[in-house]
Steps between C-alpha positions, in 0.01 A plus 500: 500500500128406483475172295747595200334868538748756651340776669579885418337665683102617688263700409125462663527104442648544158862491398682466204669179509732380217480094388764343373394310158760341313525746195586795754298677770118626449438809762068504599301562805388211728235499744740484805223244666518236228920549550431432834268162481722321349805296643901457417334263178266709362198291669200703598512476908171402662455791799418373821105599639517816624412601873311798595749653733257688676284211568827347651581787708124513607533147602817525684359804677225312662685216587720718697213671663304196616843425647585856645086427643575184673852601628278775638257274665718282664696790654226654642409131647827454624471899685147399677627160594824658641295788712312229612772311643649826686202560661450201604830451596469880721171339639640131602886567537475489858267220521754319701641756665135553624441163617792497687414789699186299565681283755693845682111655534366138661796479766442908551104404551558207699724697746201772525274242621730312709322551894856466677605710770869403452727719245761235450220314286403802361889620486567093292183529304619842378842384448345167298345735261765708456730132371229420247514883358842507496491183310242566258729809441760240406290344269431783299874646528458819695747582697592711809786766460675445809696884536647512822899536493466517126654768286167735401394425138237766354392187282388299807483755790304811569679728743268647784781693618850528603639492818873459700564104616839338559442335168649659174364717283222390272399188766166385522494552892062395517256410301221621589244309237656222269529493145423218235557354205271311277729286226800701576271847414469718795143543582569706821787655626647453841448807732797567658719732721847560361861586729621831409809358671673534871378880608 
């Protein structure tokens, strides 16, 4: 009920309402509109300004572009600055590594030039160098796969062949060039000759 107006029904904005006046009830058409602006007293009902939904929409739309354009930006940004870093990172990773070897190649040099006549300096200086590679090895965690008596493991070892020992079957018997590690990841396997058992 529309402000003492009861509504019967629509047709194109019009319908045929019937008011209630106190000898009895009057049937006429009403503009369905004017029903419409008015409230539960029969006051006329000021209508909020209206706002061009399209001009809204259009509004929202480029708000969400110049977003979607800067999200854009700053993604691309973020893919240079990260190819960047790998390369340098592929170009300087082994900086240190490097520079440690640095100190191997001087001793190796050193013993070159060295005018001695006896092998047991040239046997200690060799033997020196060998300590300070095997401990810059340490630094940077690779390790030697020691394989002899070991059980064969296709993860660690490569077989160069197979051969009868006194050892059981599938025993590392030699290695013939040693394997390594670098941060528990095998970067080399450990040659090796494996028992085939007692013949």
């Amino acid at each position: 009920m529309l402000g003492g107006i009861r509504v019967i029904g629509r047709k194109k904005k019009e319908a045929e309402v019937k008011t209630e006046v106190e000898d009895g009830v009057v049937d006429e058409p009403i503009n369905l509109d004017e029903a419409l602006e008015l409230d539960e007293n029969g006051d006329e009902v000021t209508a909020a300004p209206e706002v061009d939904p399209l001009q809204e929409a259009q509004a929202e739309v480029a708000g969400l572009n110049d977003k979607l354009l800067r999200m854009q930006a700053e993604m691309d940004n973020l893919r240079k600055r990260t190819q960047r870093e790998v390369a340098d990172a592929h170009k300087f990773g082994v900086e240190k590594f490097a520079t440690s070897l640095l100190d191997v190649v001087d001793n190796l040099e050193r013993a070159l030039e060295a005018e001695s006549g006896n092998e047991e300096a040239v046997r200690e200086g060799v033997q020196l160098t060998l300590n300070s590679w095997h401990d810059m090895m340490k630094r940077f965690e690779v390790v030697r796969i020691d394989a002899v008596g070991k059980t064969f493991d296709p993860h660690f070892h490569e077989a160069l062949t197979k051969m009868p020992s006194e050892e059981a079957d599938g025993t590392v018997i030699a290695q013939h060039v040693a394997g390594y590690t670098l941060h528990g990841r095998l970067i080399r396997p450990a040659k090796v000759l494996v028992s085939s058992g007692p013949a």
